[in-house]
N, C-alpha and C positions, 0 to 999 in steps of 0.2 A: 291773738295777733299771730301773722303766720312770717314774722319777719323780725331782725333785730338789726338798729340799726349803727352803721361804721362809725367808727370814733373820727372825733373833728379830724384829727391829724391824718388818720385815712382818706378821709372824705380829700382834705384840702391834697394832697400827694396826688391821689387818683388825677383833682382835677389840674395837678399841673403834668404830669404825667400824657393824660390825655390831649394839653395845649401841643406837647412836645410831638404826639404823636402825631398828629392832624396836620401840624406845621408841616413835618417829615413827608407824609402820605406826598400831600400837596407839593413840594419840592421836588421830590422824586417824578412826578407826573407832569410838571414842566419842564423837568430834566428830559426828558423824552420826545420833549418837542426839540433839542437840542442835538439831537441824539446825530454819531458821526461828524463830518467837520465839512470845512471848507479852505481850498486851495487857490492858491494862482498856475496857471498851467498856460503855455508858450506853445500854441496854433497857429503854424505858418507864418510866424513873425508877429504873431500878435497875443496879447497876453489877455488869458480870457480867467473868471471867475467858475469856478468847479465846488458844487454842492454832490459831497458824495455819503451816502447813506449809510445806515448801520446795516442794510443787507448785500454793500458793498456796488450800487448804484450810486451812478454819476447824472445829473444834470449841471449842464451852463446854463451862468446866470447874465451871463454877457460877458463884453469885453472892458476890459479894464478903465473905468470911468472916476468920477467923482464921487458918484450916484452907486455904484460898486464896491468902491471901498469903504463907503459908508456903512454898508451893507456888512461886509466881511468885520469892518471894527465892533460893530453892533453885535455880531451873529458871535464872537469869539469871545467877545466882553459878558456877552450873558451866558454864555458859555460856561464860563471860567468862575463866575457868580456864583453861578447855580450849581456847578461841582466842588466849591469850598464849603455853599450851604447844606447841602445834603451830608457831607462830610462832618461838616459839626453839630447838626441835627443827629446825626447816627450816632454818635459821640454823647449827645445830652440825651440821647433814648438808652444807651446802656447803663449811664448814672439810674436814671428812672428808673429801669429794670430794677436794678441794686436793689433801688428805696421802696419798690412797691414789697418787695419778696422781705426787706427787711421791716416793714411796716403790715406786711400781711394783709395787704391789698385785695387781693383777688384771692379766687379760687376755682375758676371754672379750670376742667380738666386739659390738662398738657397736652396732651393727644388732640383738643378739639382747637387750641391756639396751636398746634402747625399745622393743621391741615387746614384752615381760612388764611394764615399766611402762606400756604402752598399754596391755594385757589388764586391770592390774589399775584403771587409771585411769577405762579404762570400765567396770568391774564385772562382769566375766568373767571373768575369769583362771581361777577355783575351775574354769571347764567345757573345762580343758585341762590337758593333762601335755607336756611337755617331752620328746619319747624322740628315743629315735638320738643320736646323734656328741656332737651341744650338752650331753647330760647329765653328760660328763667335767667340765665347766666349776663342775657343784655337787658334786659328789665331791671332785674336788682343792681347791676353795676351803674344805671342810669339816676338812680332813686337813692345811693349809697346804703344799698340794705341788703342782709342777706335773708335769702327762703331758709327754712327749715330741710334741713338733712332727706327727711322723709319724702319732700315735695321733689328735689331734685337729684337724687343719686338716680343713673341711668349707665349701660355700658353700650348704648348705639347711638349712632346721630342720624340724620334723617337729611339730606339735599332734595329739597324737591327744585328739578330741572326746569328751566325755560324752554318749554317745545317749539314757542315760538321764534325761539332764537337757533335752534338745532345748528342749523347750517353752519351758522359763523360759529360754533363753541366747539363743531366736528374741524371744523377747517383751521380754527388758532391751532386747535391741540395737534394735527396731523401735521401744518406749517412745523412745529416743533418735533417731532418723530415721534410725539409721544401720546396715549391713551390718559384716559381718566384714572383708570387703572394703575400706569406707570408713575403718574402724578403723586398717586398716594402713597406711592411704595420708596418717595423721594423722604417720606417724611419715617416712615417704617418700613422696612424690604420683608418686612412677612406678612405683609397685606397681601391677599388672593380672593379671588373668588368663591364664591358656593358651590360645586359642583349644584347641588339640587336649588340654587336660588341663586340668580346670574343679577341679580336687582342688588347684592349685600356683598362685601370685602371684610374678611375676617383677620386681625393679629394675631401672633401669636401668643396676646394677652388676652384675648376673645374679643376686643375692642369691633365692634361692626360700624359701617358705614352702609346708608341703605340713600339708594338712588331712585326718587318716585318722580312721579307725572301726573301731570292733572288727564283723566278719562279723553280719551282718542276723540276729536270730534272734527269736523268740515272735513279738510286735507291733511289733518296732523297724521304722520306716520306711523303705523303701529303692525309688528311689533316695533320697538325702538333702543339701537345700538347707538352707544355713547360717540362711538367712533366706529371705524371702520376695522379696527386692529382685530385681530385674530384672536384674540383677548381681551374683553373690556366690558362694562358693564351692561345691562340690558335693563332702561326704567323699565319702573311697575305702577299699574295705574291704578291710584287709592281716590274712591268714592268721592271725597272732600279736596281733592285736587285743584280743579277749578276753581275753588272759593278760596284758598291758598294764594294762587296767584294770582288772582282778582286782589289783592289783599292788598290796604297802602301797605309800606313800606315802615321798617321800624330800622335803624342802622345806629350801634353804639359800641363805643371800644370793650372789651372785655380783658380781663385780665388772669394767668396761671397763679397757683404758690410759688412758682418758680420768678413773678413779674415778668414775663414775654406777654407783649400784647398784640392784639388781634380786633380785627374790625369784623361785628356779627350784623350783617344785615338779616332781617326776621319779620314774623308778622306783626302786625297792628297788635300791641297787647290786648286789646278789645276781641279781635276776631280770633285771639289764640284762644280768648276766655270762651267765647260764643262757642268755638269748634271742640274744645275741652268737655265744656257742659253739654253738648249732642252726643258725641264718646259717652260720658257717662252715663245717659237716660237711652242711651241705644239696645235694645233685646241681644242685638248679634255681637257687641262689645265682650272680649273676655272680661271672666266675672272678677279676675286677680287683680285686672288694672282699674277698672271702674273706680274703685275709692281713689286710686290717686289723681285720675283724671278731673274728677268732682274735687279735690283740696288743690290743684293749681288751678283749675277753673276760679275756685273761690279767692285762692291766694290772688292769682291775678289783678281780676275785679278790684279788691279792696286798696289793694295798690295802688290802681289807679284813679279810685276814687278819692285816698289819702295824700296821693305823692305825684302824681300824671294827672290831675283835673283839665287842664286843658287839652288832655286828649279825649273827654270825653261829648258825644253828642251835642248840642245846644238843648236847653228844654225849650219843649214847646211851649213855655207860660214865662220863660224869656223874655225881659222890655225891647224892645225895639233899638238898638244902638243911634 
């Protein structure tokens, strides 16, 4: 067995913990449709409705009607809603914290829950996947099990970038003043670059963060800067790239010793197992990693053939529904 699994009382914490968070997530992201307010404002002797924005834009919504104030009671009312409920959702999420750190919840590394809630704080997150070693961390949190020590001690993480999304992930981050680079250094300020390897951001605990790409193909850009910033990272384009982002989606809260939690979107446990077991049977794979590559390939698999069944294939010998 390459797993052991959380006590009831874990398990049950986790999943209220999780309810609290998801509620929150979701609150905050209709919050945002709120976002800024709305006035009455006196136009030539006529009183008109003023929809002014958070980047400090104004539209009218007409003039002072029935049909208007409607509008304004509604717009101020959910307003007012949704800024109590984000409030005591953030409130029931620090309790949570408490309980998970005192129930010994989690354990995925600190460093990798604030930099997915920096991702998602600064409004990125959607233009990165979580791959390599850090993805046991949403797997077992899903399954309320943990891997073996052996399988998941690692000191890098790995974003592999949407190229297809370039544009808009260069343009949120410049909208803000800021690089991918600057992002991270929101969470650690001794995050910097490689001089010899512009792909990886090093701490000053050695902690890396390494930025790949799926292989250059049709019109995708290459080489390729995160940003335009005078400073910032430069994906790197790894072999297995493409089948990465081709990859459904895997998305689950994950949780520190400390209880801060974090949303890890990742791949398909399936195609991490598939792309693991090629790693290992590969000639050009270093020979140091190969065994561990073949024991989460393996640990994967049995997980979710024990604990994730309906993540897998249908068989072919299957009845007919």
């Amino acid at each position: 067995m390459h797993w052991h699994e959380l006590s009831d009382l874990q398990k049950k914490q986790y999943i209220d913990a999780e309810s609290v968070f998801t509620a929150l997530r979701d609150a905050e992201k209709a919050a945002q449709t709120v976002r800024g307010s709305m006035l009455w404002r006196q136009v030539s002797g006529k009183t008109y409705l003023i929809r002014t924005n958070a980047d400090n834009s104004q539209k009218s919504l007409g003039p002072r009607t029935a049909e208007t104030e409607a509008v304004y009671e509604k717009f101020m009312a959910r307003k007012k809603w949704l800024s109590e409920r984000v409030t005591s959702l953030r409130q029931a999420l620090q309790l949570h914290q408490k309980l998970n750190r005192a129930h010994r919840v989690g354990r995925t590394p600190e460093i990798v829950v604030q930099i997915l809630n920096q991702l998602h704080k600064s409004g990125i997150s959607e233009h990165f996947l979580t791959v390599g070693t850090h993805a046991l961390f949403a797997y077992e949190s899903a399954c309320g099990v943990r891997f073996a020590d052996d399988a998941t001690t690692t000191q890098d993480i790995d974003l592999l970038m949407d190229t297809q999304k370039h544009l808009l992930l260069a343009s949120t981050l410049e909208e803000r003043n800021e690089s991918l680079l600057s992002t991270l250094q929101k969470v650690d300020a001794t995050f910097d670059l490689r001089d010899d390897q512009l792909y990886t951001a090093v701490n000053a605990s050695g902690f890396e963060v390494d930025v790949i790409r799926r292989m250059a193909q049709n019109r995708d850009p290459h080489p390729l800067q995160v940003t335009s910033a005078e400073r910032d990272f430069w994906a790197v384009q790894v072999g297995n790239g493409a089948q990465m982002a081709s990859s459904a989606r895997f998305a689950q809260m994950v949780v520190s010793a400390s209880g801060h939690m974090a949303l890890m979107t990742t791949l398909h446990p399936l195609t991490f197992s598939r792309l693991k077991q090629a790693l290992a049977n590969s000639p050009t794979r270093n020979p140091l990693k190969k065994s561990r590559d073949a024991l989460q390939a393996q640990a994967v698999t049995q997980l979710v053939e024990e604990m994730l069944p309906h993540l897998l294939p249908p068989r072919a010998d299957a009845p007919a529904a």
